[in-house]
C-alpha positions as CSV (number, residue, x, y, z in Angstrom):
1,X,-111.6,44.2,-19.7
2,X,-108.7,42.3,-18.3
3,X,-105.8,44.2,-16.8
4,X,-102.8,42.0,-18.9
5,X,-100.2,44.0,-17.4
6,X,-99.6,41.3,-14.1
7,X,-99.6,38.9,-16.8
8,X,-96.6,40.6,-18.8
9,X,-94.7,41.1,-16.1
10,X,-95.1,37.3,-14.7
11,X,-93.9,36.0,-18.4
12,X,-91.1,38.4,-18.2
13,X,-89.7,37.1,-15.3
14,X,-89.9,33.6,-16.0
15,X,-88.4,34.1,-19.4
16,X,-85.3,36.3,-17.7
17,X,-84.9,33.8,-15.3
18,X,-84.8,30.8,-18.1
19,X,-82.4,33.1,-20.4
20,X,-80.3,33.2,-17.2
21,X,-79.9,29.5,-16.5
22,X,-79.5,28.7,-19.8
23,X,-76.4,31.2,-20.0
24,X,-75.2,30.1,-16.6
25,X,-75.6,26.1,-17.5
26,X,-73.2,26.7,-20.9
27,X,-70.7,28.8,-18.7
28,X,-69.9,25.7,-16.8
29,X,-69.7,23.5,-20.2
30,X,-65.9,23.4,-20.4
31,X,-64.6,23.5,-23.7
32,X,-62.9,20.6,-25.3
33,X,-59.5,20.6,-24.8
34,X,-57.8,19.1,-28.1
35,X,-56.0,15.9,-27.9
36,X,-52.1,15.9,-29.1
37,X,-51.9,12.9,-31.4
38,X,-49.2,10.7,-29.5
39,X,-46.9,9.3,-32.5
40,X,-44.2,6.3,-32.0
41,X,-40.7,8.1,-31.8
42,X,-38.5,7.6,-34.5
43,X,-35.6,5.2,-33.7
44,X,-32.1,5.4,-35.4
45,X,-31.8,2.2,-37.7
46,X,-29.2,3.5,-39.9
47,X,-25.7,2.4,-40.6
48,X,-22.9,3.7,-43.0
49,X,-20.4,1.6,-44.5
50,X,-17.1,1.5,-47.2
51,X,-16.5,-1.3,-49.3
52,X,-13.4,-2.8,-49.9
53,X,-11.6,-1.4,-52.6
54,X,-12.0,-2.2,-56.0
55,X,-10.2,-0.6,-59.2
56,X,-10.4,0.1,-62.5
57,X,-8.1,1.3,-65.5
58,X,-7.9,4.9,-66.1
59,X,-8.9,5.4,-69.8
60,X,-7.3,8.2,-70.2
61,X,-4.1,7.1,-69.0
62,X,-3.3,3.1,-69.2
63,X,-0.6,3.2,-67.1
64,X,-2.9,5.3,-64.0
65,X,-5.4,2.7,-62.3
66,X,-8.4,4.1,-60.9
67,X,-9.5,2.8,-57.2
68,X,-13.5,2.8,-55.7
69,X,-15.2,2.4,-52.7
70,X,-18.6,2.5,-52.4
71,X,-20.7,4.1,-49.4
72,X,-23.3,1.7,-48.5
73,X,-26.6,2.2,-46.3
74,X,-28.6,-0.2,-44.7
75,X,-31.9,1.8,-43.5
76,X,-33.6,-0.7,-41.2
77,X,-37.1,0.9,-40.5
78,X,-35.7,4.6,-41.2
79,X,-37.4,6.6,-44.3
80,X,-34.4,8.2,-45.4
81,X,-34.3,11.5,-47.4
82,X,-31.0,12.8,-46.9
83,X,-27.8,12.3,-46.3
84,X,-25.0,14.3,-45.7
85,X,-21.5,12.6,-45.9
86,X,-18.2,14.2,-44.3
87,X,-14.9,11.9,-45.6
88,X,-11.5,12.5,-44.5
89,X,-9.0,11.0,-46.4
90,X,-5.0,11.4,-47.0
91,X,-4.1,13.9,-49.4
92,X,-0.3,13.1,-49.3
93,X,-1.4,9.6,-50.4
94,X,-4.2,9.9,-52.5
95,X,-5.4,12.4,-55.6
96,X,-7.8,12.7,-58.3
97,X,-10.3,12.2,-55.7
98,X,-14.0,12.3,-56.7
99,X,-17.6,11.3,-55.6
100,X,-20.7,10.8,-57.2
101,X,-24.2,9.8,-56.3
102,X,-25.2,5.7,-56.0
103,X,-28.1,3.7,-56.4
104,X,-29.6,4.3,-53.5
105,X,-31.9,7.6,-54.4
106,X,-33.3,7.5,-57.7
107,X,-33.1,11.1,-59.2
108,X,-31.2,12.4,-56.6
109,X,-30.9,16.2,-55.6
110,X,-27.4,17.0,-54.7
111,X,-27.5,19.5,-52.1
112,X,-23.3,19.7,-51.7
113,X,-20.2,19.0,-53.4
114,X,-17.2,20.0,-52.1
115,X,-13.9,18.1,-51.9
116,X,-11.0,20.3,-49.9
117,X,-8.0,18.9,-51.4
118,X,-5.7,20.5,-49.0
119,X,-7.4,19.0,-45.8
120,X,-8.1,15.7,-47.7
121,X,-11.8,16.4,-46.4
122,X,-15.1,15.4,-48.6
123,X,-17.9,16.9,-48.5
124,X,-21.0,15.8,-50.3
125,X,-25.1,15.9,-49.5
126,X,-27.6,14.4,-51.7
127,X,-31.5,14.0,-51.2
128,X,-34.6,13.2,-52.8
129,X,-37.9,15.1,-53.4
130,X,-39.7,11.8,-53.4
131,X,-41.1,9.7,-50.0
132,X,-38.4,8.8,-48.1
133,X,-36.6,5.4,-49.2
134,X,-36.1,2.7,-47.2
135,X,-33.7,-1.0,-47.6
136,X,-30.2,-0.8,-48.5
137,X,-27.9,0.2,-51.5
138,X,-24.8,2.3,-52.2
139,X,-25.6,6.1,-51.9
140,X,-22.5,7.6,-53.0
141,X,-19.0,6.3,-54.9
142,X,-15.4,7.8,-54.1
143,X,-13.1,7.6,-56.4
144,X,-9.1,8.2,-56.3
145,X,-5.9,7.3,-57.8
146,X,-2.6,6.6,-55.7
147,X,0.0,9.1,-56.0
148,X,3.5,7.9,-57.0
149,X,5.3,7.7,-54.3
150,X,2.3,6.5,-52.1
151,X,3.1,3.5,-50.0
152,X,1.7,2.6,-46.4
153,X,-1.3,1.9,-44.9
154,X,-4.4,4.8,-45.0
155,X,-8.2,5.1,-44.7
156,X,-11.4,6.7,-45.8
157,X,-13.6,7.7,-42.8
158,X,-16.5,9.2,-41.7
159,X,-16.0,12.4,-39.9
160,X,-18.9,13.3,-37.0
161,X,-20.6,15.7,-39.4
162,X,-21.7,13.0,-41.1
163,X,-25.8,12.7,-40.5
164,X,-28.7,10.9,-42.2
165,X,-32.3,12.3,-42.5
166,X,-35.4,10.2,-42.4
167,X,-39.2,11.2,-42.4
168,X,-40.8,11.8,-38.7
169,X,-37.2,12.7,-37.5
170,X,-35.7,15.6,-36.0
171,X,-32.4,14.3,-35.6
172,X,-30.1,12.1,-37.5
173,X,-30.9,8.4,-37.9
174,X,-27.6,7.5,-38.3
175,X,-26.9,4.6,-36.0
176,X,-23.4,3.7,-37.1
177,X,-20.6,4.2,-39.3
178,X,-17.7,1.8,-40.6
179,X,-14.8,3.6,-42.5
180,X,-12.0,1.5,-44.6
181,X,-8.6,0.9,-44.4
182,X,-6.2,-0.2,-47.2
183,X,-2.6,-0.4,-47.9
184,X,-1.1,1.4,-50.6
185,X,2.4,-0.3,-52.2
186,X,2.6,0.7,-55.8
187,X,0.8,-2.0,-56.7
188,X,-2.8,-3.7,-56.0
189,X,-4.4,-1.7,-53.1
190,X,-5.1,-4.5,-50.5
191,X,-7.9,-3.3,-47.8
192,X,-7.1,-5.2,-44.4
193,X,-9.5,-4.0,-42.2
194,X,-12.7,-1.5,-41.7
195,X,-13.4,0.2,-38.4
196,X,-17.0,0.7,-37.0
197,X,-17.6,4.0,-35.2
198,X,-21.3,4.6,-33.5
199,X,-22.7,7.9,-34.7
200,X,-22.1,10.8,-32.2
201,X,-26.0,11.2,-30.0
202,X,-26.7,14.9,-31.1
């Protein structure tokens, strides 16, 4: 009868030694390292504008006319979802002052509303839940009457707190910003002139 113990111990070997290349040929597989997808960076398109005045009777009172100026955006390529407006107006000059959402948003979530009529500052934020919206429109309306005695030249402007959202952003898209400036005589409000300020670079 055969001795089978050589041959054991020669298929022993041969499989160790197999088991061990095998395990030292996947150590020195490096693993695959995973690729960072590299996306476009978002440029800031957008500007923010007033519109020459425009007015209205008060209902209410006949003899009180009511004046408007829209805030207007023009997106360019930005996907906007937010904005957040900061106004500083004159207080000595101007009251009832109000604001209320535009056009531009449909359905939009306000996210602030706050008008200090001591500071003559306005503070308002507005969103939607839907994509983000691109083109141009009015995104918000201020609203104010003149007081009595108001007479002289004033403004609506946009303060530096003032910042636009957009999808793929971090920071504000807001590229620039035009305020308005109008003279105030008792009468019609005339507006001469609006002044462009480029956003501040967070």
């Amino acid at each position: 009868m055969l001795n089978k113990t050589p041959l054991l111990i020669v298929f022993l070997v041969i499989a160790t030694v197999a088991l061990v290349a095998l395990a030292l040929s996947r150590g020195n597989v490096s693993s695959p390292t995973p690729q960072k997808l590299s996306g476009e960076e978002v440029v800031a398109e957008t500007s923010l504008s007033f519109s020459d005045l425009y007015e209205m009777e008060d209902e209410a009172s006949k003899s009180s006319k009511q004046f408007f100026s829209d805030a207007n955006i023009v997106t360019g390529e930005n996907k906007v979802t937010a904005v957040q407006l900061e106004i500083k107006y004159n207080p000595d000059l101007l009251t009832n002052v109000d604001i209320y959402p535009g056009d531009f948003f449909q359905n939009p979530k306000i996210l602030l509303e706050r008008i200090d009529t001591e500071e003559g500052i306005i503070s308002y934020a507005l969103g939607t839940e839907a994509g983000g919206v691109s083109g141009e429109g009015i995104v918000a309306v201020v609203s104010f009457s003149e007081k009595t005695i108001a007479r002289g030249e004033t403004s609506l402007e946009f303060l530096s707190k003032t910042a636009v959202s957009a999808e793929g952003a971090g920071e504000s898209v807001l590229r620039e910003m035009a305020g308005v400036e109008f003279t105030l005589s008792g009468g019609p409000v005339t507006s001469p002139s609006a002044q462009t300020t480029l956003a501040p670079t967070p």
